[in-house]
GUVEXFI-15968 format. One record per residue (C-alpha): z, y, x. Coordinates in steps of 0.05 Angstrom, whole numbers, plus 5000, padded with zeros to 4 digits. Layout:
N
dodren Z=Z; Y=Y; X=X $
...
! end
This chain:
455
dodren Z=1647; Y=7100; X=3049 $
dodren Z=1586; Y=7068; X=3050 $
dodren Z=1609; Y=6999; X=3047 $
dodren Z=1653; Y=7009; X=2989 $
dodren Z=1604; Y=7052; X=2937 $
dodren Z=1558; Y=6995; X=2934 $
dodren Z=1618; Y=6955; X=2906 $
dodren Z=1644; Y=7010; X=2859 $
dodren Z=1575; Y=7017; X=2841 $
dodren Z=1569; Y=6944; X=2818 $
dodren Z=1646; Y=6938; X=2782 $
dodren Z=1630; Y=7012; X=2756 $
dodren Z=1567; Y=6976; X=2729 $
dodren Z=1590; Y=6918; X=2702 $
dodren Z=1660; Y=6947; X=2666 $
dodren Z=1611; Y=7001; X=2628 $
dodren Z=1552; Y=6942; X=2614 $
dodren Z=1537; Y=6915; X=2544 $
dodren Z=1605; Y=6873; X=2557 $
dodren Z=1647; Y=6933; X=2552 $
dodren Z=1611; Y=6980; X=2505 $
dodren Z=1613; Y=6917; X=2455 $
dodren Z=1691; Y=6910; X=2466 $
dodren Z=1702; Y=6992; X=2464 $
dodren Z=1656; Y=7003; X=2398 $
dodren Z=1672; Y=6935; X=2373 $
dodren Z=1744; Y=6941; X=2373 $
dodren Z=1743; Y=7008; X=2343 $
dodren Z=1697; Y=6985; X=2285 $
dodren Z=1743; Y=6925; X=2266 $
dodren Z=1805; Y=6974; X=2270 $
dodren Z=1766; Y=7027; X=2224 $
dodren Z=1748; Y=6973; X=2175 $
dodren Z=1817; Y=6935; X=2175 $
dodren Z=1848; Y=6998; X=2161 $
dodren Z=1800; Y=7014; X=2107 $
dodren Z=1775; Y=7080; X=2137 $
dodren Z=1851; Y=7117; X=2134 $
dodren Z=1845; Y=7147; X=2209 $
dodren Z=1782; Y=7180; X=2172 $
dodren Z=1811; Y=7202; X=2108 $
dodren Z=1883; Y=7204; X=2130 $
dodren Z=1872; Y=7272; X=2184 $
dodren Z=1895; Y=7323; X=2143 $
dodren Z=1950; Y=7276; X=2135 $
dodren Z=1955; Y=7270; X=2213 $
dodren Z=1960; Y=7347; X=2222 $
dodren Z=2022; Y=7347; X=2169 $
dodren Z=2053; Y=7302; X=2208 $
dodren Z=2048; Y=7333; X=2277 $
dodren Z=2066; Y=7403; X=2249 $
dodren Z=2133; Y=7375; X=2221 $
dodren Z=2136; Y=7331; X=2287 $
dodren Z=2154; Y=7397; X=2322 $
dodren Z=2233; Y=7386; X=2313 $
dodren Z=2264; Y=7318; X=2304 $
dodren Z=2329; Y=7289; X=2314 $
dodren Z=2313; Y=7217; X=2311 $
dodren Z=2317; Y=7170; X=2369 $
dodren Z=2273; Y=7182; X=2430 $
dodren Z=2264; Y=7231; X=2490 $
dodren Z=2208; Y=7282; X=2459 $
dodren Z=2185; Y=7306; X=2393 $
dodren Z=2130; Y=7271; X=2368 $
dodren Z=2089; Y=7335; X=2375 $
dodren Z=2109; Y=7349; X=2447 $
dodren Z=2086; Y=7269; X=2453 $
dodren Z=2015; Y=7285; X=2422 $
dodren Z=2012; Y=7349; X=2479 $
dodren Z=2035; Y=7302; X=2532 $
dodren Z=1979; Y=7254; X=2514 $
dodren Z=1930; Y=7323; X=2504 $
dodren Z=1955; Y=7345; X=2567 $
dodren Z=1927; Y=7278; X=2603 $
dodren Z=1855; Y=7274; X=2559 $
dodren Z=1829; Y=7349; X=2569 $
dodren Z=1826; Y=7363; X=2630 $
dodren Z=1750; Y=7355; X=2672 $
dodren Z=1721; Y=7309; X=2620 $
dodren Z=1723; Y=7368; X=2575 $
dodren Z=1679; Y=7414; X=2618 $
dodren Z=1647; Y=7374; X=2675 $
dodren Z=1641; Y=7305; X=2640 $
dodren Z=1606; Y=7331; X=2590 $
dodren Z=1563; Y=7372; X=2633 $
dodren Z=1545; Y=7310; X=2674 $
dodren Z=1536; Y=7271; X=2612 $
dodren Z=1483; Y=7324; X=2581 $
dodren Z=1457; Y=7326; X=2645 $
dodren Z=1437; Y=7252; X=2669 $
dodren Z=1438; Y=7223; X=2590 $
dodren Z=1411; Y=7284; X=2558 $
dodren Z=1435; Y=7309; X=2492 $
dodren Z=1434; Y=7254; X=2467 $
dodren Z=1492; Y=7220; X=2505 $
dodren Z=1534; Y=7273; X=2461 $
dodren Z=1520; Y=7235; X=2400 $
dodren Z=1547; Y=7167; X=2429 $
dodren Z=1612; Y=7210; X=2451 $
dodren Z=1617; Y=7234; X=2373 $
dodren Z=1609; Y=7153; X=2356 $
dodren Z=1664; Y=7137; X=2409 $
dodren Z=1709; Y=7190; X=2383 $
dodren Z=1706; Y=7165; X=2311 $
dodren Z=1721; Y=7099; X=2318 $
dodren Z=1759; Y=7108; X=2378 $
dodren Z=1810; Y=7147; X=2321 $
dodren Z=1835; Y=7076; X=2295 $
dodren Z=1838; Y=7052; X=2381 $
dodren Z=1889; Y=7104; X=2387 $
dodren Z=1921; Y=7098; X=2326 $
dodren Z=1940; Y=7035; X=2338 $
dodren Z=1952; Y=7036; X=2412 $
dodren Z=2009; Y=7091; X=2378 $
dodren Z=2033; Y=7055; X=2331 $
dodren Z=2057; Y=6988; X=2381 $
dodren Z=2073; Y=7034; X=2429 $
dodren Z=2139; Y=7056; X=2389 $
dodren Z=2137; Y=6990; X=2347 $
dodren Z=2152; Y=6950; X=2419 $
dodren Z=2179; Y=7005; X=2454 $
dodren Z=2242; Y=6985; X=2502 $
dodren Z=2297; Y=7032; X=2526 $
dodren Z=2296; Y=7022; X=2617 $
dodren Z=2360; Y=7028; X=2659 $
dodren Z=2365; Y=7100; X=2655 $
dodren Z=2365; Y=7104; X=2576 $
dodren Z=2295; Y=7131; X=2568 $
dodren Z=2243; Y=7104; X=2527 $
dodren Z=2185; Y=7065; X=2549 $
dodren Z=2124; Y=7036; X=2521 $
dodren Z=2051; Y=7026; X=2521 $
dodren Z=2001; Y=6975; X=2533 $
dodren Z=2041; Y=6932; X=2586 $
dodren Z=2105; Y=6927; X=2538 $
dodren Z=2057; Y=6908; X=2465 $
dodren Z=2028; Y=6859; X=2504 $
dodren Z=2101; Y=6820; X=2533 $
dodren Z=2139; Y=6836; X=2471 $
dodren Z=2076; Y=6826; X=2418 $
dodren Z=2041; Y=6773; X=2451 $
dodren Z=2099; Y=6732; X=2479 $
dodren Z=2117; Y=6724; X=2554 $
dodren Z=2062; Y=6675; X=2564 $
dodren Z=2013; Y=6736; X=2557 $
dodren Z=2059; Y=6781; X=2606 $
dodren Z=2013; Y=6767; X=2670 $
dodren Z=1957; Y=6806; X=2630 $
dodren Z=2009; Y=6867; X=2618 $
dodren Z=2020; Y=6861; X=2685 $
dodren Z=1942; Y=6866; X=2697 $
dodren Z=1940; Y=6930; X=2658 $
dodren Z=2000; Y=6967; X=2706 $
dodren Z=1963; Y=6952; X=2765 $
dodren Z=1900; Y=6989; X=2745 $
dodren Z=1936; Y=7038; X=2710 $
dodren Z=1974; Y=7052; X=2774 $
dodren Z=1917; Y=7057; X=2817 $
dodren Z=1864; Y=7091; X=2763 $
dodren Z=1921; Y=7148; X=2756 $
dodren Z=1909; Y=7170; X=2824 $
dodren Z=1837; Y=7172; X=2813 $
dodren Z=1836; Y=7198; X=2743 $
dodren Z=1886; Y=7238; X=2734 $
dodren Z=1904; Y=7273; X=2808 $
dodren Z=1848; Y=7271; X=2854 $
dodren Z=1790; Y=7275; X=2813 $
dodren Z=1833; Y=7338; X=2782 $
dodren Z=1852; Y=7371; X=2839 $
dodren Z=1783; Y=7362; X=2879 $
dodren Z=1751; Y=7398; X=2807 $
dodren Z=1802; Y=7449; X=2813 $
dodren Z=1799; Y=7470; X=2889 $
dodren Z=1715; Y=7471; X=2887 $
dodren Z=1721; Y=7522; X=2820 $
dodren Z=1774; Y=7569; X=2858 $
dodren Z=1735; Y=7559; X=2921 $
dodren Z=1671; Y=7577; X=2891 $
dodren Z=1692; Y=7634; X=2849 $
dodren Z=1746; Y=7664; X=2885 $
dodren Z=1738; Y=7632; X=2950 $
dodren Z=1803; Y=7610; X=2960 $
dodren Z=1802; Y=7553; X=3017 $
dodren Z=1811; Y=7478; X=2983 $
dodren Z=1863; Y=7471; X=3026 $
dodren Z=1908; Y=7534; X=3000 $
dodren Z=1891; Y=7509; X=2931 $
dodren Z=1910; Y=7443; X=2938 $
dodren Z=1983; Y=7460; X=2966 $
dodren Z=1981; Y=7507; X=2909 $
dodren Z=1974; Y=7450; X=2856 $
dodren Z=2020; Y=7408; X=2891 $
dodren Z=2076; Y=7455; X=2890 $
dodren Z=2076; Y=7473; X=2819 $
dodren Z=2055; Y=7402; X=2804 $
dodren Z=2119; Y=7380; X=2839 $
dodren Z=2175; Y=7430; X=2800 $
dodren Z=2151; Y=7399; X=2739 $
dodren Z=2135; Y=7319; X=2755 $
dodren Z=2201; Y=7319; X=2793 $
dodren Z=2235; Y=7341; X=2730 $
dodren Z=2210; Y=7278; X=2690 $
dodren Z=2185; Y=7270; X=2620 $
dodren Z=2219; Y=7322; X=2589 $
dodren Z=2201; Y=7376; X=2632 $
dodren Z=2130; Y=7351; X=2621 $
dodren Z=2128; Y=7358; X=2544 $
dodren Z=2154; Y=7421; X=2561 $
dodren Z=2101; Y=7452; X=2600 $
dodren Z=2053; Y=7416; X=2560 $
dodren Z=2077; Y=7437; X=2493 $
dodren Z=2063; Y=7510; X=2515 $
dodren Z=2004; Y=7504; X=2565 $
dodren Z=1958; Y=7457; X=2524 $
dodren Z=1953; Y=7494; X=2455 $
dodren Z=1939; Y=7567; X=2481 $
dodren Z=1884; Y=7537; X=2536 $
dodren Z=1856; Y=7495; X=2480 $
dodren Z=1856; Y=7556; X=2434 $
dodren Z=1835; Y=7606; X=2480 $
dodren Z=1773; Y=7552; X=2502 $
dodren Z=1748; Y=7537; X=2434 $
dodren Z=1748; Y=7608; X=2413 $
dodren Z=1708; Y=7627; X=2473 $
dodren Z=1658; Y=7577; X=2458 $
dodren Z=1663; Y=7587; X=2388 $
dodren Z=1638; Y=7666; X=2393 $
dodren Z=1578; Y=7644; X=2446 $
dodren Z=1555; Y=7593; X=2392 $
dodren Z=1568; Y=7652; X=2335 $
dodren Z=1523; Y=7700; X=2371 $
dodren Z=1465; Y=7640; X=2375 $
dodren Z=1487; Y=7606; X=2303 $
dodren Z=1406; Y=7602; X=2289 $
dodren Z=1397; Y=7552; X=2351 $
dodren Z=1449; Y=7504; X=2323 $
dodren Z=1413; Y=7469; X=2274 $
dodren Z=1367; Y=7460; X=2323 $
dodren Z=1410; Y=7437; X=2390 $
dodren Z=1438; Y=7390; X=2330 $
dodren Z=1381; Y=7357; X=2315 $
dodren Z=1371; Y=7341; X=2390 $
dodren Z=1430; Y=7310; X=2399 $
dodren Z=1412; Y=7257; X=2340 $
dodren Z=1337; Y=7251; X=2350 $
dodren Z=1347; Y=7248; X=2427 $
dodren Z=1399; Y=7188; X=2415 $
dodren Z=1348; Y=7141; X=2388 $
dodren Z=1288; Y=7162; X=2429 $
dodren Z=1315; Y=7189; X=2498 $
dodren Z=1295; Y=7253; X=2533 $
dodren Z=1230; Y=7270; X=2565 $
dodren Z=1229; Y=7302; X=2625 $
dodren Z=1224; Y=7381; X=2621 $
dodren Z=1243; Y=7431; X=2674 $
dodren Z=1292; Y=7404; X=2724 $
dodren Z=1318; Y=7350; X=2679 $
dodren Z=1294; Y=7281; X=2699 $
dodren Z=1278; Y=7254; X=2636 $
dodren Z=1332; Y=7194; X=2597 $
dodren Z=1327; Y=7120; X=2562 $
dodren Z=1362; Y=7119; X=2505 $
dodren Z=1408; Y=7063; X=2542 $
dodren Z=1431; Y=7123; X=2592 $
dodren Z=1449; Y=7161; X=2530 $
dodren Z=1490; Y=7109; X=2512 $
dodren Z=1525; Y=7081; X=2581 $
dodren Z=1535; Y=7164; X=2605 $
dodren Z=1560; Y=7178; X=2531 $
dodren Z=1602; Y=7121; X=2524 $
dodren Z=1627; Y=7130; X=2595 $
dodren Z=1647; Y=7198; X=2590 $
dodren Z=1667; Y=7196; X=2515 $
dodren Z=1733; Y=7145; X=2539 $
dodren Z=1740; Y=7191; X=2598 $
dodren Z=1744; Y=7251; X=2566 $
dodren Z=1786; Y=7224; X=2501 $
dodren Z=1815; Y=7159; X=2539 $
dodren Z=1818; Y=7119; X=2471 $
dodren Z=1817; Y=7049; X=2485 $
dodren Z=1851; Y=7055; X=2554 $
dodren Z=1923; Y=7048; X=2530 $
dodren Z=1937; Y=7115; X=2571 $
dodren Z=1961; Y=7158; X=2509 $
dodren Z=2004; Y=7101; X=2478 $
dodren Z=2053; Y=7112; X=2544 $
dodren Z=2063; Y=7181; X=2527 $
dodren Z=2077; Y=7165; X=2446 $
dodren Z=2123; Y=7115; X=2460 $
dodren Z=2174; Y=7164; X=2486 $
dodren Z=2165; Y=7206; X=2415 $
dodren Z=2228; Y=7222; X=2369 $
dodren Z=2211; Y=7173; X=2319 $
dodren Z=2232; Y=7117; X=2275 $
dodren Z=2167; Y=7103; X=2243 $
dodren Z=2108; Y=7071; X=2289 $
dodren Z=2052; Y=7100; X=2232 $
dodren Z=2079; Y=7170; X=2222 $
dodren Z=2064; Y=7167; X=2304 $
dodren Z=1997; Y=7139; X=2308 $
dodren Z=1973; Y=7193; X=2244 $
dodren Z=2000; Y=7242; X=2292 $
dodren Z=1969; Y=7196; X=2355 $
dodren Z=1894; Y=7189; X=2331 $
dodren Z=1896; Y=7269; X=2321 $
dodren Z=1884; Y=7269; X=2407 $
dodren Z=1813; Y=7238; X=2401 $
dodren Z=1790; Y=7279; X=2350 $
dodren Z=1815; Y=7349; X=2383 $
dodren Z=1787; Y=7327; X=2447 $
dodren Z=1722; Y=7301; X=2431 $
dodren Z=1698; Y=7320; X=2368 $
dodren Z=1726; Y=7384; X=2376 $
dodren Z=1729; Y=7410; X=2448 $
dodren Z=1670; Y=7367; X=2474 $
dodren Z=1628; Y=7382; X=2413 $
dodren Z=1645; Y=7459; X=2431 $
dodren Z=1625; Y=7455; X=2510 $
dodren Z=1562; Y=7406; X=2484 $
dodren Z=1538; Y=7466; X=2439 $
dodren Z=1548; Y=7514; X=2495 $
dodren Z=1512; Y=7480; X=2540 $
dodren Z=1446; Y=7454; X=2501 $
dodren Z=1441; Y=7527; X=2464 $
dodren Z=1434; Y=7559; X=2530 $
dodren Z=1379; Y=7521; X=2556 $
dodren Z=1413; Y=7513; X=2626 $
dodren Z=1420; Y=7434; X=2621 $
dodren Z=1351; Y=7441; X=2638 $
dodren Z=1354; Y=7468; X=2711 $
dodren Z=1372; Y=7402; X=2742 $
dodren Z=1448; Y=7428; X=2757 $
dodren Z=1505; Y=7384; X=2740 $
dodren Z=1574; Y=7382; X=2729 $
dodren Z=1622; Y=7442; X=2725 $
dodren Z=1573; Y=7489; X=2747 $
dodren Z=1528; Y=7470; X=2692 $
dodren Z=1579; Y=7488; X=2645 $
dodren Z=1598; Y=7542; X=2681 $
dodren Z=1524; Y=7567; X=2678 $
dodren Z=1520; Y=7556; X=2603 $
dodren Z=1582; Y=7595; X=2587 $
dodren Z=1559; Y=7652; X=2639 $
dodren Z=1494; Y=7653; X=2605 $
dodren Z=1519; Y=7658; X=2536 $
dodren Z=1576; Y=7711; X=2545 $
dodren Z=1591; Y=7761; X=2611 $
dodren Z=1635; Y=7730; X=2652 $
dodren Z=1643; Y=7662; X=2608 $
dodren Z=1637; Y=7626; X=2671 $
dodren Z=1703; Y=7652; X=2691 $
dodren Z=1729; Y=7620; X=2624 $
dodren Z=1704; Y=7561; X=2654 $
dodren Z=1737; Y=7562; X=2708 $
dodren Z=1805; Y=7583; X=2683 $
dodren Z=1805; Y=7532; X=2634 $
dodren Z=1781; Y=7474; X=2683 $
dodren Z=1843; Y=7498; X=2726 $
dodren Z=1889; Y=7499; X=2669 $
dodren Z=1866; Y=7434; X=2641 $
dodren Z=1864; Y=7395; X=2708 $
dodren Z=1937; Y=7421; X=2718 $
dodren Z=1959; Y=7388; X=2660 $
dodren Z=1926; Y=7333; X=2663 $
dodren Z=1955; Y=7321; X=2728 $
dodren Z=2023; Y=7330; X=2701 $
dodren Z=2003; Y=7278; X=2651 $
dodren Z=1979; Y=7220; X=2692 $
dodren Z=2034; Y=7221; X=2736 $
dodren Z=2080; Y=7206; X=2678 $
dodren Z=2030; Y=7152; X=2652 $
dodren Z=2026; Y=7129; X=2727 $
dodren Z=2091; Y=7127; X=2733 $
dodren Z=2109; Y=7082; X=2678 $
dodren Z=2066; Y=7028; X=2700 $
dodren Z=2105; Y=7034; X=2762 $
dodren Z=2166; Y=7021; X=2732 $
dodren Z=2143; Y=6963; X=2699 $
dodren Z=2121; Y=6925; X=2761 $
dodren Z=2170; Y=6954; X=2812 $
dodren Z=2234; Y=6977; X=2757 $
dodren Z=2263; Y=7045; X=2764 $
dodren Z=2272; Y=7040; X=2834 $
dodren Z=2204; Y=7061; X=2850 $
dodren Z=2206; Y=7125; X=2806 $
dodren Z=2216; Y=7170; X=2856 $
dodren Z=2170; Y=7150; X=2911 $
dodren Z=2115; Y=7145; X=2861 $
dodren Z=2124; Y=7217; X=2850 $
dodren Z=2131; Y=7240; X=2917 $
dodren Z=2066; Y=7196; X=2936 $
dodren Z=2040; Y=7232; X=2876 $
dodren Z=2048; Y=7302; X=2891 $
dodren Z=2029; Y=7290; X=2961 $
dodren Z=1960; Y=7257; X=2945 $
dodren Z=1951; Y=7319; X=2905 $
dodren Z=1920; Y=7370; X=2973 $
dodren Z=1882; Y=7304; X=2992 $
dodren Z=1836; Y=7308; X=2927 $
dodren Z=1831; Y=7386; X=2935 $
dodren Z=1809; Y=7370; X=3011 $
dodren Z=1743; Y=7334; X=2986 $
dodren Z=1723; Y=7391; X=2950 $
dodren Z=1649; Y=7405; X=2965 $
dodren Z=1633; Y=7335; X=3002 $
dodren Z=1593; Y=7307; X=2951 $
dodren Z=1601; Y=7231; X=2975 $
dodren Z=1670; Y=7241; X=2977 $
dodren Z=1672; Y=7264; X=2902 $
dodren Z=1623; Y=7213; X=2875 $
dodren Z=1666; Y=7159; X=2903 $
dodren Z=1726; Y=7190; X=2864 $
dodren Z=1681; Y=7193; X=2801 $
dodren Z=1661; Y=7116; X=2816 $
dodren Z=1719; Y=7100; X=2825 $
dodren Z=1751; Y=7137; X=2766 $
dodren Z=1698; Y=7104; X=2717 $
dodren Z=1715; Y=7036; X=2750 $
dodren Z=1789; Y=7036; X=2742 $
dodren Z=1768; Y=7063; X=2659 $
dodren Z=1742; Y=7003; X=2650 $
dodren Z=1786; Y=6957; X=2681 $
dodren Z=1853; Y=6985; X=2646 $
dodren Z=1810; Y=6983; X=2576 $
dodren Z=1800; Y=6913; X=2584 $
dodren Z=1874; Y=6878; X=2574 $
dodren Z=1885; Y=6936; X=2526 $
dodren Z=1830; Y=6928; X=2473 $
dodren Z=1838; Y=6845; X=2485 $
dodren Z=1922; Y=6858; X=2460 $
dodren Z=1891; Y=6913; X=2401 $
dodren Z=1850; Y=6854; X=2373 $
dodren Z=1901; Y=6801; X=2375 $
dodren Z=1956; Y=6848; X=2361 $
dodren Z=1921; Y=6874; X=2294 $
dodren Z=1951; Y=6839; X=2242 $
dodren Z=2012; Y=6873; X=2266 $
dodren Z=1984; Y=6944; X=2250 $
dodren Z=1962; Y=6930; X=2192 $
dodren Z=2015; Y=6903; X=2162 $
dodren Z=2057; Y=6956; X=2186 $
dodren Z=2004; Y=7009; X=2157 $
dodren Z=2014; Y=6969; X=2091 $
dodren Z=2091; Y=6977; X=2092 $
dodren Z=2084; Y=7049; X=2108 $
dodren Z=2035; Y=7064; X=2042 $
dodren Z=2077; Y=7028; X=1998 $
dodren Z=2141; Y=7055; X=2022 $
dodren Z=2108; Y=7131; X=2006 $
dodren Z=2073; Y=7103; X=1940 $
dodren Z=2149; Y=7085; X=1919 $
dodren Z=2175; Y=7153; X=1948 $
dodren Z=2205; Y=7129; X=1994 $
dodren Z=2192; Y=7159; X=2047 $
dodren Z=2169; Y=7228; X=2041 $
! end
């Protein structure tokens, strides 16, 4: 362990340096602009779309709204609760303000990740639909270009385990161990057992679960939040106005907090933005490309709404919590800290913290595996399915296991920021030279509703 955290340390460094918050931000901003602001204006738009996206008969495996809670079910999960925490908590408020700037322009990364995903979507041996990043980049860029898909399903592979399973599981069996002490162990088989009737039942069974699980969790969260913020509305204005001031200036030291550079707001808001909302990743795109569709923009409308529930929304909500209480202070970190917050604001909200952390991690887990999965498939064919998701549910325990060694879970967070930044790169290199292509479909789209066309 000790050999290899200097090395995560340094790729961890380097993937999240200037390099990769120019190509993250960058991207986004040239997507925003090319597409004339729409993933701004065009939300209300985006919400239309999703609620008539409940039924479809067209041809794919899910409805395009069981595809956006598919892709929900992967993005809020620990980000939500503990990566903002930790954000707040080594950036200072002001890494919250970088996560809103991530999640804005990060609205046109997913929005087009989306719409290639069902533009160059294939149908695999067993008739099911597959896309994503790995599959725009052979059938957009040209087979010349395939050894960089390629690229993109090996660290997608390997960052699902870290992202999406351990990192969840390990979250979930320290919360249950430290407010209900169950053992990490009983947890973990727990997880793995439930995580196993649905992962076993493949993508459909998924969308499912995550279709009913995702909205009332999200609901039931925000409103939570929302009433702790109600009963302290006259500190907003002011926990609002340290999140912008303390984005350009930093954060003394006060308390137990250390004290931040504005360039730690930045990297730790950055960093946790993607891993909380995953735009730029070409994660989400997997799950869209499976949607009931015939129209690649109707699905990234629908697609771009994930980033803005996650972050702007749920993040912004946990942020509030968090700041207004004063707790981000006391030098704590993580879960607890926004478990602390949440206690502090409301009896009991810490409970609310950890049932949602639980519920989240579940379904993120159910999530990645399908994301994990695919990139399988695309290495190894649809051989390899199975395996994957019995290796899967068995490395499920192993993450609860670490629960409470804190070397053992800062190498899974190392290691999940790492593998972030890897799988962005061949992703936001195929967005840029795969642009023209979503614009020009955008442009089709508009003037095929302008002539009523297509209502």
């Amino acid at each position: 362990m000790e050999t290899l955290k200097p090395l995560l340390e340094s790729v961890s460094g380097f993937v999240w340096g200037p390099v990769m918050l120019a190509l993250l931000l960058g991207v986004g901003v040239y997507l925003t602009v090319g597409l004339r602001f729409m993933t701004w204006r065009g939300i209300g738009a985006g919400f239309r779309s999703l609620w008539q996206g409940r039924r479809s008969d067209e041809e794919g495996d899910i409805t395009p709204f069981q595809a956006l809670m598919t892709a929900l079910s992967a993005t809020i999960g620990t980000g939500n609760i503990a990566g903002v925490a930790t954000a707040i908590a080594i950036g200072g408020p002001g890494a919250v303000f970088w996560m809103w700037v991530t999640a804005l322009f990060g609205m046109a990364t997913k929005y087009a990740e989306a719409v290639l995903a069902v533009h160059y979507r294939e149908t695999d041996e067993r008739g099911m639909h597959v896309g994503g990043p790995m599959y725009y980049i052979r059938n957009g860029l040209g087979r010349r270009w395939q050894w960089l898909g390629l690229l993109f399903a090996v660290f997608g592979m390997v960052a699902a385990f870290g992202i999406g399973n351990t990192i969840q599981s390990n979250s979930v069996a320290d919360t249950v161990a430290a407010n209900f002490h169950v053992p990490t162990w009983a947890t973990g088989l727990v997880l793995a057992v439930l995580a196993g009737a649905v992962i076993l039942g493949g993508i459909r069974r998924i969308a499912e679960v995550a279709a009913r699980l995702v909205p009332f969790m999200a609901i039931a969260y925000f409103l939570c939040a929302l009433a702790i913020i109600g009963l302290q509305a006259d500190q907003v204005p002011a926990a609002l106005g340290l999140i912008v001031g303390d984005a350009f200036t930093g954060t003394a030291a006060a308390g137990g907090f250390a004290g931040a550079s504005i360039w730690m707001a930045i990297q730790f808001g950055v960093a946790r933005g993607v891993f909380s909302n995953e735009a730029g990743l070409g994660s989400a795109p997997i799950a869209h490309a499976a949607a009931r569709t015939r129209d690649p923009v109707r699905q990234g409308t629908i697609g771009m709404l994930g980033t803005f529930l996650d972050t702007l929304v749920i993040c912004t909500m946990t942020a509030l919590v968090i700041i207004i209480s004063g707790v981000w202070l006391t030098g704590e970190t993580g879960g607890p800290l926004s478990a602390a917050a949440f206690n502090a604001g409301l009896p009991g909200g810490r409970y609310v913290v950890s049932i949602g952390l639980i519920i989240f991690a579940f379904t993120t887990i159910l999530g990645w595996s399908y994301y994990g999965e695919r990139c399988a498939e695309f290495i190894f064919g649809v051989r390899v399915i199975l395996p994957y998701r019995l290796l899967w549910i068995v490395a499920i325990p192993l993450g609860a296991l670490a629960a409470g060694e804190n070397q053992g879970v800062n190498l899974l967070w190392l290691l999940a920021d790492a593998m972030n930044g890897l799988m962005a790169i061949p992703n936001l290199i195929a967005l840029a030279l795969l642009s023209p292509v979503v614009f020009s479909l955008t442009r089709q789209y508009r003037a095929r509703r302008a002539a009523g066309a297509d209502k």
